[in-house]
C-alpha positions in Angstrom: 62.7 24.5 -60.7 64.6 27.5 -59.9 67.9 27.3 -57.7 67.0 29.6 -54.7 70.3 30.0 -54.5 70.8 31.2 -58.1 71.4 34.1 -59.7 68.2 36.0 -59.4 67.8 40.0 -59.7 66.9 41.7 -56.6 65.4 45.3 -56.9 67.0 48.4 -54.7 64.3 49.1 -52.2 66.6 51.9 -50.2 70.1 53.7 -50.1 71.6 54.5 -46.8 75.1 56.0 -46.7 76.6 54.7 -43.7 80.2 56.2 -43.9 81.6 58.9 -46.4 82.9 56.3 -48.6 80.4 53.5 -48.6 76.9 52.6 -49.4 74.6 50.7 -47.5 71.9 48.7 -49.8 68.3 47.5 -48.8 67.2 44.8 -51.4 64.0 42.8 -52.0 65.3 39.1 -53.4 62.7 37.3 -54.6 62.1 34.0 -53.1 64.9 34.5 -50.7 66.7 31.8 -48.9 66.9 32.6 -45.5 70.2 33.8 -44.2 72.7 33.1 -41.2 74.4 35.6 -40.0 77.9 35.5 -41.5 77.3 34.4 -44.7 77.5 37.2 -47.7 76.1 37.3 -51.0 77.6 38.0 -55.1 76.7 40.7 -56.7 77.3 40.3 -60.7 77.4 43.5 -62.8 77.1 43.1 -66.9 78.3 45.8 -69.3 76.6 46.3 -72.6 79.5 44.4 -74.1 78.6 41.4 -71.9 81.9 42.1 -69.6 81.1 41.2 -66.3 82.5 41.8 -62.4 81.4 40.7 -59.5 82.7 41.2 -56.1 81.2 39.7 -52.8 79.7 41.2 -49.5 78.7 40.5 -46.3 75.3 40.7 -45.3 74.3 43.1 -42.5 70.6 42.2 -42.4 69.4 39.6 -39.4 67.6 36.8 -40.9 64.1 37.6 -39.6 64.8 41.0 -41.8 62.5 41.0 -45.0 64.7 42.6 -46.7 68.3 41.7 -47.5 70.7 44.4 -46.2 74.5 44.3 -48.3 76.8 47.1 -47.0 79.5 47.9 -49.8 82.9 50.2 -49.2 83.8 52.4 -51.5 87.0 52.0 -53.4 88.2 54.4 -56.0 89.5 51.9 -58.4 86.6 49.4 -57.5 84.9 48.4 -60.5 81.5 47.4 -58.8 81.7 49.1 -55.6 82.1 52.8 -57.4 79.0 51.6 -59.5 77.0 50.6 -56.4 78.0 53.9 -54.2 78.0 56.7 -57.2 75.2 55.0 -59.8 72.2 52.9 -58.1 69.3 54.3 -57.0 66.4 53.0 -55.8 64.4 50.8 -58.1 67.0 49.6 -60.2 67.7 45.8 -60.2 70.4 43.9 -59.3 71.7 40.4 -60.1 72.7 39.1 -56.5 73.6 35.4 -55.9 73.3 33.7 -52.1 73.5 33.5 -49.0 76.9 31.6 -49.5 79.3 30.3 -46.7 79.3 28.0 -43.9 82.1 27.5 -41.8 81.3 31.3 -40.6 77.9 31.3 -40.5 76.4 31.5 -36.7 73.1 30.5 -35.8 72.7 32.6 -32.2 72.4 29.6 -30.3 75.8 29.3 -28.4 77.5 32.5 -27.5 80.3 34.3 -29.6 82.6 36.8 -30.1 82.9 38.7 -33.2 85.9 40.9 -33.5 85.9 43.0 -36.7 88.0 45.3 -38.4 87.3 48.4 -40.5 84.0 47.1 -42.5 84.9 43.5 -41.4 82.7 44.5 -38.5 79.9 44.3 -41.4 79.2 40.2 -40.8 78.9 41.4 -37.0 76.2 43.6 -37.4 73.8 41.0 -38.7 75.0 38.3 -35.7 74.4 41.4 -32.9 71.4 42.1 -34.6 69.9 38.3 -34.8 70.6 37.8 -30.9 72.2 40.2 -29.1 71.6 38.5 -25.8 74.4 35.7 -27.0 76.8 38.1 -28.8 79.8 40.2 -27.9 81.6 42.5 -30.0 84.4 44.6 -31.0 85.3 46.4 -33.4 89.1 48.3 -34.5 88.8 51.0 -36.7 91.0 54.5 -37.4 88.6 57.0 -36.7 85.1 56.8 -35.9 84.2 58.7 -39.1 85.2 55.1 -40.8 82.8 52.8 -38.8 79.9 51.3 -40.2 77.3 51.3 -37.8 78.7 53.6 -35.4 75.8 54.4 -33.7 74.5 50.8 -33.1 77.3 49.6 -32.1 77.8 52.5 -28.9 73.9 51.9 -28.4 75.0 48.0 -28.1 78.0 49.1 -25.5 80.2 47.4 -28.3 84.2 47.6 -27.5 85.4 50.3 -29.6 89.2 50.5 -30.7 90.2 53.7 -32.4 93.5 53.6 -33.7 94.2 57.1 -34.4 92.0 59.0 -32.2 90.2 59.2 -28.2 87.1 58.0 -28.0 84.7 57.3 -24.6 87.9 58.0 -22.4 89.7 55.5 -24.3 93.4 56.6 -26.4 93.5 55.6 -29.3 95.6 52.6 -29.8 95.3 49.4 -31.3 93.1 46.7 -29.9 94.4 44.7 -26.9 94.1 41.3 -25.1 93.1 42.5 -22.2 90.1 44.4 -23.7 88.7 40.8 -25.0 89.1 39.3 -22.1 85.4 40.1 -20.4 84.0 39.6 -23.6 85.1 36.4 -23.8 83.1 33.3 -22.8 85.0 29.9 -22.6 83.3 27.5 -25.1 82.4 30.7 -27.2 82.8 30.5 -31.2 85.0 33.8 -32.2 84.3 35.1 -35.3 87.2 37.7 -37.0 86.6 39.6 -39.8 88.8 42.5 -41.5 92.3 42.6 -44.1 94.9 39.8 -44.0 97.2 41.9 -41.1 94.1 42.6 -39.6 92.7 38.8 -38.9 96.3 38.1 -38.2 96.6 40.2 -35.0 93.2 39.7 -34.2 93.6 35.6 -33.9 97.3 36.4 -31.8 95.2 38.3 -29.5 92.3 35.5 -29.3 94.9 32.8 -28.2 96.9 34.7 -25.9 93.7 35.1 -23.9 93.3 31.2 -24.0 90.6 30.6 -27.0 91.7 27.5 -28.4 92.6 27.4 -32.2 89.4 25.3 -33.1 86.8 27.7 -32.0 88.6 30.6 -34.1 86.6 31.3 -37.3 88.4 34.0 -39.6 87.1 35.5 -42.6 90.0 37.9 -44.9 89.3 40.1 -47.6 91.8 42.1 -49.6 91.8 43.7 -53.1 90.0 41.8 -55.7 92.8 41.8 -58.0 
């Protein structure tokens, strides 16, 4: 029996570009294990000379989506994600491996708080999208030009920090306590997502406002290495 889990090759359906450096992937998996929101899937690339990379993303899709949704940032000396943004098109096939993860995975029933930084707001999207009713959100970025999902989040009346620019009245600064505090719930899961420094400051800012340690969930990413 296959592993739905396993590696399986899941064709390119569409090709959004989301941000100027990044590419936003619709996929058909066959026989697809239903995701949470949080979790992310591998994608595996194989050169003719049998090297292989892989590199991990976060899943943007809700789970009632039939297709999976990956959204990838471009980096210049990325070996997958420059293939993904500059060479895919639609109908080519992937070798994709998931959902994977746990301890961030959210299943809408209790409220949360999802605080994500640059693309880190990625995971958010697919938890606002499965029940918006039960999630808040906030996302830091540097300019809005470098938000995924800009204009779902505004529609959502998502806390926006720009770092290095005004936006909605708002001077750009850094992301404060004060601006989680009536997004927060008591008893509310809070999910962080973004760099190293990034989920750092984030979790500070979470326990200043009271949220104890065990109901922080933070997910890093960094370079691959």
């Amino acid at each position: 029996m296959t592993d739905p889990r396993g590696w399986r090759y899941a064709k390119v359906v569409a090709i959004g570009h989301d941000t100027p450096h990044s590419v936003t992937l619709r996929l058909d998996v066959p026989d697809r294990v239903r995701h949470l929101p949080g979790q992310h899937y591998v994608v595996r690339l194989t050169a003719e000379d049998g090297y292989r990379a892989q590199r991990s993303y976060s899943v943007a899709s809700a789970p009632a989506d039939p297709l999976l949704e990956l959204f990838v940032e471009r980096l210049d000396d990325g070996e997958v994600s420059t293939y993904l943004a500059d060479i895919v098109e639609p109908g080519d096939e992937l070798e994709v491996r998931g959902p994977i993860g746990g301890w961030f995975a959210w299943n809408g029933d209790l409220p949360a708080l999802g605080i994500g930084g640059g693309s880190g707001i990625v995971p958010m999207i697919s938890m606002l999208r499965h029940n918006p009713d039960n999630f808040r959100v906030a996302a830091s970025v540097r300019t809005m030009a470098d938000l995924p999902y800009a204009n779902e989040l505004v529609a959502a009346d998502a806390l926006i920090a720009v770092t290095r620019e005004d936006f909605r009245g708002r001077k750009g600064s850094r992301l404060t306590a004060q601006e989680l505090v009536p997004l927060y719930t008591p008893g509310a899961i809070c999910y962080v997502c973004g760099s190293a420094a990034f989920a750092e400051a984030a979790s500070m800012l979470l326990l200043d406002i009271g949220v104890p340690t065990e109901d922080i969930r933070v997910e890093r990413f960094g370079p691959s290495g």
